[in-house]
PDB file of N, CA, C and O in Angstrom:
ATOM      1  N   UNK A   1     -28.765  11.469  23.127  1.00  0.00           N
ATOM      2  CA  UNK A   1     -27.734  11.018  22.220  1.00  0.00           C
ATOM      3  C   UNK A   1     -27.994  11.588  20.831  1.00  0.00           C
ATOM      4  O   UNK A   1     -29.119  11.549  20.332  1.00  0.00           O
ATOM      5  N   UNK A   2     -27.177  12.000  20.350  1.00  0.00           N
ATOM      6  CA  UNK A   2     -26.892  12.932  18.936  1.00  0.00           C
ATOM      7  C   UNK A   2     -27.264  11.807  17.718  1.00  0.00           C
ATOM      8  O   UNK A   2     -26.473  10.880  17.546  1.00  0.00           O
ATOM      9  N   UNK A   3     -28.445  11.903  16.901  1.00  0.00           N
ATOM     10  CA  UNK A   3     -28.390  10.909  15.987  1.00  0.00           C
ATOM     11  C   UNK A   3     -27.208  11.412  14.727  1.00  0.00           C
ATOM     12  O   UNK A   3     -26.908  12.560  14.396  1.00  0.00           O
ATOM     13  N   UNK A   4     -26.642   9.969  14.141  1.00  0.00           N
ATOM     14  CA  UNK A   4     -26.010   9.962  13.142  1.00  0.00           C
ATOM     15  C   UNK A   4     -26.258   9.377  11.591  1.00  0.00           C
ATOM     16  O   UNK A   4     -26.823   8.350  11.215  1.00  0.00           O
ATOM     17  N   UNK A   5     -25.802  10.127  11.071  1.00  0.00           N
ATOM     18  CA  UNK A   5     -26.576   9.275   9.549  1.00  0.00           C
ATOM     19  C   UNK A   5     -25.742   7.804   9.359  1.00  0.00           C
ATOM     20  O   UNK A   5     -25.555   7.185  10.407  1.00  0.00           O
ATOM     21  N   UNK A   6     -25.300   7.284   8.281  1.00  0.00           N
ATOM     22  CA  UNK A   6     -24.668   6.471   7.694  1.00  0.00           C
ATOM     23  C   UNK A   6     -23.483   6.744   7.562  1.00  0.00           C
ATOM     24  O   UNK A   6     -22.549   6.026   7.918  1.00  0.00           O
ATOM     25  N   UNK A   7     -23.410   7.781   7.052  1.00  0.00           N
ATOM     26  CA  UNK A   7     -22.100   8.221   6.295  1.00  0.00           C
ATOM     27  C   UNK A   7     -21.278   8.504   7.748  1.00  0.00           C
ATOM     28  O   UNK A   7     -20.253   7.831   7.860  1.00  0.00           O
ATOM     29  N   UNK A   8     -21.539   9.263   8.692  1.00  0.00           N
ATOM     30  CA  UNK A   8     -20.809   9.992   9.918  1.00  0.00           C
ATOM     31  C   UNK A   8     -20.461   8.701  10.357  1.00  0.00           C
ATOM     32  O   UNK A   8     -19.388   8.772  10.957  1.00  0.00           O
ATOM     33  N   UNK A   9     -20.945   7.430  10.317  1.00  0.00           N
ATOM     34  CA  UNK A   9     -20.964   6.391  11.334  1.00  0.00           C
ATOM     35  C   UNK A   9     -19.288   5.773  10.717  1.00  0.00           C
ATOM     36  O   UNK A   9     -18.509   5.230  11.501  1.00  0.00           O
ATOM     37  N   UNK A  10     -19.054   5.911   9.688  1.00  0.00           N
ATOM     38  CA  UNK A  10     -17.646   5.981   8.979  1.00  0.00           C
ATOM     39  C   UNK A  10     -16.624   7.300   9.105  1.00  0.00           C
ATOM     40  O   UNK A  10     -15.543   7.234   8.520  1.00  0.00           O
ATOM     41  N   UNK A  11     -16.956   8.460   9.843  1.00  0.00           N
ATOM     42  CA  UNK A  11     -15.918   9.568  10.105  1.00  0.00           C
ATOM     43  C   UNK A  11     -15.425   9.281  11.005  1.00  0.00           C
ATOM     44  O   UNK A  11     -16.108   8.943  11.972  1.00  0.00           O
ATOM     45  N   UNK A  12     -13.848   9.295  11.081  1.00  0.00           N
ATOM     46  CA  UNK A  12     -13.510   9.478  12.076  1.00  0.00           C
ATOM     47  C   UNK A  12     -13.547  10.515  13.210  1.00  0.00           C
ATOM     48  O   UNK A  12     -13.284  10.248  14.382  1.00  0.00           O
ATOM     49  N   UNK A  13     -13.928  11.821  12.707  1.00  0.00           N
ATOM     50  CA  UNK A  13     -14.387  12.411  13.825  1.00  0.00           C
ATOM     51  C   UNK A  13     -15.557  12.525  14.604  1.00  0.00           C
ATOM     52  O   UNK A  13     -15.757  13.297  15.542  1.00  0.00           O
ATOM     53  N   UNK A  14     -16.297  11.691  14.127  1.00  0.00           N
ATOM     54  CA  UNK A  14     -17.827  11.769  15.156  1.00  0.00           C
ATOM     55  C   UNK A  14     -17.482  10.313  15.399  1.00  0.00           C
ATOM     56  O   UNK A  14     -18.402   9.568  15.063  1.00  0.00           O
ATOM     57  N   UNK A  15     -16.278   9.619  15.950  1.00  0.00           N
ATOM     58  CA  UNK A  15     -16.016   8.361  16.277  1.00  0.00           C
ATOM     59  C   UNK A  15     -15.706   8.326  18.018  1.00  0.00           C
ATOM     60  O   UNK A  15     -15.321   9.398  18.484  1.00  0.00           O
ATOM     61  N   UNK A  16     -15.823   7.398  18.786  1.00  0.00           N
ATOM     62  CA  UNK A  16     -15.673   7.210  19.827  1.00  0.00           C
ATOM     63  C   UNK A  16     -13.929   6.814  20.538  1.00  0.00           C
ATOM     64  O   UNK A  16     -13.570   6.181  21.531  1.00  0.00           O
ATOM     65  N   UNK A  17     -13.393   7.344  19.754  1.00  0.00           N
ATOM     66  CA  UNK A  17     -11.810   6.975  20.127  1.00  0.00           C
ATOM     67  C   UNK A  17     -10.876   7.509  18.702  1.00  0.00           C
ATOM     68  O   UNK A  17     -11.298   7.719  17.565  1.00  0.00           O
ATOM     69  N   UNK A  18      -9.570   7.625  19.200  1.00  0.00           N
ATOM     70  CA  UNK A  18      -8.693   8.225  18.679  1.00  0.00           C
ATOM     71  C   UNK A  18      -7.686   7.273  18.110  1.00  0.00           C
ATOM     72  O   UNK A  18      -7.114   6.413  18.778  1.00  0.00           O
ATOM     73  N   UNK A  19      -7.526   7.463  16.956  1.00  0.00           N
ATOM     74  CA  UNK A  19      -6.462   6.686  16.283  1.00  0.00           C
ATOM     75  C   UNK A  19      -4.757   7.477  16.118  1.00  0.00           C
ATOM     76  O   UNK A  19      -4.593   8.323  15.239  1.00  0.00           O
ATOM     77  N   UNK A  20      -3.882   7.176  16.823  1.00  0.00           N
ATOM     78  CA  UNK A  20      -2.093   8.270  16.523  1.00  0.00           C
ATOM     79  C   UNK A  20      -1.388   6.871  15.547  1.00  0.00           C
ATOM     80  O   UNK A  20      -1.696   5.680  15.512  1.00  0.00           O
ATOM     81  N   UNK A  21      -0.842   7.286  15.175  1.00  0.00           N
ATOM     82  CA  UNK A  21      -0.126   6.588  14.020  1.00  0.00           C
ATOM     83  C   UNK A  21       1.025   7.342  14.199  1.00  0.00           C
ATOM     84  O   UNK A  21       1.009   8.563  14.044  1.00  0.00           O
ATOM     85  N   UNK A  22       2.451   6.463  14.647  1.00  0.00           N
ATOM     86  CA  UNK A  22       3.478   7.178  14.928  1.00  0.00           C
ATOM     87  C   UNK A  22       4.379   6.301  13.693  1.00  0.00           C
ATOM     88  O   UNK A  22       4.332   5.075  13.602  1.00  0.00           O
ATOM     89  N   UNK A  23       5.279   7.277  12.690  1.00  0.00           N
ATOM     90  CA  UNK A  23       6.226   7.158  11.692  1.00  0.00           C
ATOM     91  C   UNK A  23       7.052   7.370  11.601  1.00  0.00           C
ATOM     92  O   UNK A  23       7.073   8.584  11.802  1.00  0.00           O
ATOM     93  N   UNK A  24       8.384   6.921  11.320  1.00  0.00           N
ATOM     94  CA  UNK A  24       9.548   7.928  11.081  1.00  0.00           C
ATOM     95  C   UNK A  24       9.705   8.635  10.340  1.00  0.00           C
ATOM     96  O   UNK A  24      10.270   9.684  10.650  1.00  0.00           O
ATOM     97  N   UNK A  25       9.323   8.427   9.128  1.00  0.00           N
ATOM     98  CA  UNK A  25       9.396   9.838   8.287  1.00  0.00           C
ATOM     99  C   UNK A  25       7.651   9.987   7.913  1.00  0.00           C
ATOM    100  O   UNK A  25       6.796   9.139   8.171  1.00  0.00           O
ATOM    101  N   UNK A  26       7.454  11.213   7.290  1.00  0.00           N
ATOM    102  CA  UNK A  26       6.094  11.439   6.824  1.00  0.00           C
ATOM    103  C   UNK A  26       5.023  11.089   6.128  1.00  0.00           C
ATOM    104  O   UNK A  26       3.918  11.622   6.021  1.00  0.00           O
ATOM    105  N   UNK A  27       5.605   9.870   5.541  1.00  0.00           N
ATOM    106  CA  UNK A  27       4.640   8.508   5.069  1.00  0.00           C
ATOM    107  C   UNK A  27       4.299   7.538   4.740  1.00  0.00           C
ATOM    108  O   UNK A  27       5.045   6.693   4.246  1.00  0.00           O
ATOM    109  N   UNK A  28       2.903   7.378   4.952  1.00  0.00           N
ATOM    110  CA  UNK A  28       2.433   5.730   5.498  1.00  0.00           C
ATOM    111  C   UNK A  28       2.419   4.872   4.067  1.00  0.00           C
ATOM    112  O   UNK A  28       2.003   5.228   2.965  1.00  0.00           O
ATOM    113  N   UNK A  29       3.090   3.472   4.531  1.00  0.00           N
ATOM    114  CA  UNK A  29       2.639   2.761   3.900  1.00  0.00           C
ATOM    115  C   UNK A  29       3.931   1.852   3.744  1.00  0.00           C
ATOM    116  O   UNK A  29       4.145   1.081   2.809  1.00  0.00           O
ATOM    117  N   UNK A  30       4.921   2.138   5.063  1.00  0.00           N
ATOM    118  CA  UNK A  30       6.427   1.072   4.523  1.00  0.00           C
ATOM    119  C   UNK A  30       7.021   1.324   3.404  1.00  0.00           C
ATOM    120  O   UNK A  30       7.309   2.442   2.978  1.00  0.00           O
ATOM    121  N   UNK A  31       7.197   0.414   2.955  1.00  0.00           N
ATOM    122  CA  UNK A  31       8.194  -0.129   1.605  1.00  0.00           C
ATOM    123  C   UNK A  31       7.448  -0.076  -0.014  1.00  0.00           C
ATOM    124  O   UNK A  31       8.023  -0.063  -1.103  1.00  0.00           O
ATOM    125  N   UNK A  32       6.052  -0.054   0.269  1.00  0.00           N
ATOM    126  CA  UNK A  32       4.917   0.334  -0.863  1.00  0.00           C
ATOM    127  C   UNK A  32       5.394   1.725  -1.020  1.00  0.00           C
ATOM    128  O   UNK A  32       5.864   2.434  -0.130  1.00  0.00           O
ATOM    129  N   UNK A  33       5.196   2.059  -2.392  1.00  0.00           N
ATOM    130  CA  UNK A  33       5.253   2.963  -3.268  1.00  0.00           C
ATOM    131  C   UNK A  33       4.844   3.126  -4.618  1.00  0.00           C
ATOM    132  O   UNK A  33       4.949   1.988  -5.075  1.00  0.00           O
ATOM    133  N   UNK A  34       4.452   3.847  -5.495  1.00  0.00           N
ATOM    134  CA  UNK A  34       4.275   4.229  -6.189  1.00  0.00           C
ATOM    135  C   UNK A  34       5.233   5.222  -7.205  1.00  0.00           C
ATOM    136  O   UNK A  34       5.869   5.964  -6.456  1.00  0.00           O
ATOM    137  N   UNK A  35       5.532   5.476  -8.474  1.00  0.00           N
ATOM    138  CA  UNK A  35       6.070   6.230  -9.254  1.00  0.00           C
ATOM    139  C   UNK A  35       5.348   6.734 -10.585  1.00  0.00           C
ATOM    140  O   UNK A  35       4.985   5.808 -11.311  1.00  0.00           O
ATOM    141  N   UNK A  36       5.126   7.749 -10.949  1.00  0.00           N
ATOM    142  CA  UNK A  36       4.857   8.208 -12.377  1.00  0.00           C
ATOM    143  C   UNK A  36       6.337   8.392 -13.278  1.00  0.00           C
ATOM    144  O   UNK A  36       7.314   9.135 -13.371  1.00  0.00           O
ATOM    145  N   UNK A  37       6.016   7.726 -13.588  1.00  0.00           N
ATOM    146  CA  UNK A  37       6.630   8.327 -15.103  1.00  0.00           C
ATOM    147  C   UNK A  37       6.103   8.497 -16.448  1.00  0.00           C
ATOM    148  O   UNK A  37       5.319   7.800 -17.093  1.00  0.00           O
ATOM    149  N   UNK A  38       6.732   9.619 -16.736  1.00  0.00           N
ATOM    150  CA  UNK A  38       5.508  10.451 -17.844  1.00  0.00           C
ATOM    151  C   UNK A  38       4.428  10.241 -18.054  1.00  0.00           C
ATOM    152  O   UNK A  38       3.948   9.929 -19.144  1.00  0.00           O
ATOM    153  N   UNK A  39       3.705  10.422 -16.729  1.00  0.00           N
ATOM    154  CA  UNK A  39       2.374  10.161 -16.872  1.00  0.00           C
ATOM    155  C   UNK A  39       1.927   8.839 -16.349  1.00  0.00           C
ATOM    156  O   UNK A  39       0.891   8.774 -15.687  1.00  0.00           O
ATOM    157  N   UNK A  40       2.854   7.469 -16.679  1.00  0.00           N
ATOM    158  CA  UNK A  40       2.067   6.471 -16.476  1.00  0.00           C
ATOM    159  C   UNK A  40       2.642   5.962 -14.566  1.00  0.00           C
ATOM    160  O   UNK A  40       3.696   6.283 -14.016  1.00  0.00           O
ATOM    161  N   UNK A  41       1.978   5.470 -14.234  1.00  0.00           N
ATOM    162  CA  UNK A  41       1.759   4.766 -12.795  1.00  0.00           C
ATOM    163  C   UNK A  41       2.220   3.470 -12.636  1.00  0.00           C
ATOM    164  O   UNK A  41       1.516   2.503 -12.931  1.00  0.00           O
ATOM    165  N   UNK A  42       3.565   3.347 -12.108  1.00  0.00           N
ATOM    166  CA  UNK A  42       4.266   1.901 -11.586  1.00  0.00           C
ATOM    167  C   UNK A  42       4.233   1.675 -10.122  1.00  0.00           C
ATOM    168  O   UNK A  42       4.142   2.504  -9.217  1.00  0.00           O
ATOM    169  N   UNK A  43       4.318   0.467 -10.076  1.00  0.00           N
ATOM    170  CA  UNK A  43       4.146   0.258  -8.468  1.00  0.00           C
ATOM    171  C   UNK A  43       5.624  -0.378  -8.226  1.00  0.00           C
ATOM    172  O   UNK A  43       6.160  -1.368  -8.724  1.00  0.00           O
ATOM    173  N   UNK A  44       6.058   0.530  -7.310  1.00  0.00           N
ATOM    174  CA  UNK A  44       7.719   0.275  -6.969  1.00  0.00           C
ATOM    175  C   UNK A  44       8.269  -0.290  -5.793  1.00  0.00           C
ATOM    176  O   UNK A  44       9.458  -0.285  -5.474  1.00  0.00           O
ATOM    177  N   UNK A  45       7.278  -0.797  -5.148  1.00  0.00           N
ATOM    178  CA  UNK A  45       7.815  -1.329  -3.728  1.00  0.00           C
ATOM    179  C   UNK A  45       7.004  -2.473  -3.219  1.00  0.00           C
ATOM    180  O   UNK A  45       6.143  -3.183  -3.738  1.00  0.00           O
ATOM    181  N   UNK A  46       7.645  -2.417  -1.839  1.00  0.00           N
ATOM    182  CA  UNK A  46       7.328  -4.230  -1.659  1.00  0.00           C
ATOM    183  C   UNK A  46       7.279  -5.038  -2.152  1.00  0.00           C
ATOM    184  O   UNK A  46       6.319  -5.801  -2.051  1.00  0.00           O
ATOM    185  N   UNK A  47       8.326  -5.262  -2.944  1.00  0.00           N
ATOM    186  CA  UNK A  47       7.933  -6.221  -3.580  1.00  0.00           C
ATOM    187  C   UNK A  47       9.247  -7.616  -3.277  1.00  0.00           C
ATOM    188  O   UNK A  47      10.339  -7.119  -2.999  1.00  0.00           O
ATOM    189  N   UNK A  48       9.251  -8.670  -3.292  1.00  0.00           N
ATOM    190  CA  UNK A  48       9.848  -9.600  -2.394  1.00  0.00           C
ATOM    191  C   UNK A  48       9.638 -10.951  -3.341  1.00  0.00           C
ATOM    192  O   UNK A  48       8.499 -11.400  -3.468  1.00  0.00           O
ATOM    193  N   UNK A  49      10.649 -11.523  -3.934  1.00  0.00           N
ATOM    194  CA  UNK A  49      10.903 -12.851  -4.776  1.00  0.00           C
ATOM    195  C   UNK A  49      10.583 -14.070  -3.706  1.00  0.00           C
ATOM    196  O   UNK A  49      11.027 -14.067  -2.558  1.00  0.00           O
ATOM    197  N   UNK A  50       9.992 -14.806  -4.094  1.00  0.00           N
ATOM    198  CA  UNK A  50       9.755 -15.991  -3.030  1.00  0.00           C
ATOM    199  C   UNK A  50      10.004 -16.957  -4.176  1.00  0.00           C
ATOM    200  O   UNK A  50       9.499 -16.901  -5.297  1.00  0.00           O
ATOM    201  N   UNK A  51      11.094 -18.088  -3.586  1.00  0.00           N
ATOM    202  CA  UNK A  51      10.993 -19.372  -4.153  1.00  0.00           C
ATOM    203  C   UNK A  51      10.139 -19.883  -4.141  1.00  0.00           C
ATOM    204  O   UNK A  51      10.178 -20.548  -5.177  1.00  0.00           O
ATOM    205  N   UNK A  52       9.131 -20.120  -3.574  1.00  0.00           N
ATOM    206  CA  UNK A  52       7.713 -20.605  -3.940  1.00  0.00           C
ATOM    207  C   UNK A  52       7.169 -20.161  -5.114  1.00  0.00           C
ATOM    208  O   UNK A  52       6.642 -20.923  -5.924  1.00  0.00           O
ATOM    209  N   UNK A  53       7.286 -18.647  -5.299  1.00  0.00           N
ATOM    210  CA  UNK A  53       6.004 -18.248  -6.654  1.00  0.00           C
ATOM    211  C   UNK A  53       7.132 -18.407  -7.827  1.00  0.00           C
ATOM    212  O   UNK A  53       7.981 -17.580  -8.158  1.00  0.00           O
ATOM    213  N   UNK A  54       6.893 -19.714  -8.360  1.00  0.00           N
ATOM    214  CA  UNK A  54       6.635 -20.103  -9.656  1.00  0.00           C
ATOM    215  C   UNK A  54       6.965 -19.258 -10.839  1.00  0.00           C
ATOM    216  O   UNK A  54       7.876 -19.307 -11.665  1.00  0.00           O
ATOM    217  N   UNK A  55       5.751 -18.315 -10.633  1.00  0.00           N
ATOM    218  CA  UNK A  55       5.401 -17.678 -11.708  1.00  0.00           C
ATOM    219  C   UNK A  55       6.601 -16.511 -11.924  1.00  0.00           C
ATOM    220  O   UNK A  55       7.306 -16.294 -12.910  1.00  0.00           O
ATOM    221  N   UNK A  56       6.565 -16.020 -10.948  1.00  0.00           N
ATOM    222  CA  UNK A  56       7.651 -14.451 -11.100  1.00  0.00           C
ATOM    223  C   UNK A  56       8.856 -14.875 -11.170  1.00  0.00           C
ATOM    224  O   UNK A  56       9.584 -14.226 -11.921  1.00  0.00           O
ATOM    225  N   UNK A  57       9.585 -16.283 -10.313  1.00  0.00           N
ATOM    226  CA  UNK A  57      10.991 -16.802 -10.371  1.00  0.00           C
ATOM    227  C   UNK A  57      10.875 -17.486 -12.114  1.00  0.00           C
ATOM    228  O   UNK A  57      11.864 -17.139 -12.760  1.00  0.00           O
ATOM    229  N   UNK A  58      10.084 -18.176 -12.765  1.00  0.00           N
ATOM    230  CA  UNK A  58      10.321 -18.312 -14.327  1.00  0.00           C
ATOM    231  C   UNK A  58       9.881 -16.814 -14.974  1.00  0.00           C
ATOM    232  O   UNK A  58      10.198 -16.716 -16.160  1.00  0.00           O
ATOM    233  N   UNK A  59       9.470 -16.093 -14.625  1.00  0.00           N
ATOM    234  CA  UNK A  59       9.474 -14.648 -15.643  1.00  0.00           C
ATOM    235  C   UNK A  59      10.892 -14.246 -15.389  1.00  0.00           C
ATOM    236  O   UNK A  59      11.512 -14.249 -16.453  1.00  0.00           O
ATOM    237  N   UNK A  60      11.543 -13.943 -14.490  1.00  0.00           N
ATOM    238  CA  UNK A  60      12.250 -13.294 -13.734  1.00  0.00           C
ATOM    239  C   UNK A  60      13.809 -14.206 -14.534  1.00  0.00           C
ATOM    240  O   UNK A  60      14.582 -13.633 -15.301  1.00  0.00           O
ATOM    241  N   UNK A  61      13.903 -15.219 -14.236  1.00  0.00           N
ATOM    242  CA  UNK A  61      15.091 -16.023 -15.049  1.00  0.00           C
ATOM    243  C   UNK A  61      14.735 -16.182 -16.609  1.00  0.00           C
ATOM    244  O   UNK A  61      15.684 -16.547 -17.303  1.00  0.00           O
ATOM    245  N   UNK A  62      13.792 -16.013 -17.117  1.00  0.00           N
ATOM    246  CA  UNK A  62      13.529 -15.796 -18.831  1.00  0.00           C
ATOM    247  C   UNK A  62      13.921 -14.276 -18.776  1.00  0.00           C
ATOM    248  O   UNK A  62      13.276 -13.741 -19.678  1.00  0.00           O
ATOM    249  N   UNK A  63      14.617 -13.419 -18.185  1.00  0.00           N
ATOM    250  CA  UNK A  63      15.005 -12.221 -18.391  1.00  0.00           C
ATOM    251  C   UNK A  63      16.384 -12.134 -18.660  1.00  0.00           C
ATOM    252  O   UNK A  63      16.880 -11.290 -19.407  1.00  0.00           O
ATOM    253  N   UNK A  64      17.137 -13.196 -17.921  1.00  0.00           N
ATOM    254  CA  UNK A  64      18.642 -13.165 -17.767  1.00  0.00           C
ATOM    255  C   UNK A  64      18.983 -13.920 -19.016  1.00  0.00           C
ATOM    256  O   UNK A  64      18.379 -14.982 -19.166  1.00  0.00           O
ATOM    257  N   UNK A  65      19.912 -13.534 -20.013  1.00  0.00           N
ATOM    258  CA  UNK A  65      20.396 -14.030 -20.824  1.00  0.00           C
ATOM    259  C   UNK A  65      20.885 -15.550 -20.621  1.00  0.00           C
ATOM    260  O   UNK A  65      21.017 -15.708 -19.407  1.00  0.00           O
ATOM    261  N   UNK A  66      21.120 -16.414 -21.126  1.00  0.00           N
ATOM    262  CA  UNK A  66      21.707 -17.784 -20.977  1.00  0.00           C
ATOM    263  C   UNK A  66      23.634 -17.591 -21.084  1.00  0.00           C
ATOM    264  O   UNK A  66      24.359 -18.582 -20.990  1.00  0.00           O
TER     265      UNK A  66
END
């Protein structure tokens, strides 16, 4: 048996099985996304209002004018 260091024991190619990941379009990650603009880094997806969180439904209505 072929010894392995540490690091290989985390590659997937000196791994004992195969991982396929089938997508419809070319990338992973759903509804998560990311955007730059000029430079700076927003996070643009998944994101989902729940009547439960408190916090984002009062930020979110302190936005809308009265």
């Amino acid at each position: 048996m072929k010894h392995t260091t540490q690091l290989e024991k985390y590659n997937l190619n000196y791994a004992y099985f195969h991982i396929r990941i089938f997508k419809r379009n070319g990338v992973v990650g759903g509804r998560m996304a990311i955007v730059n603009v000029s430079g700076d880094i927003f996070e643009a997806g998944a994101s989902i209002l729940h009547p439960k969180n408190f916090y984002a439904l009062e930020y979110t209505t302190s936005l809308v004018p009265p």
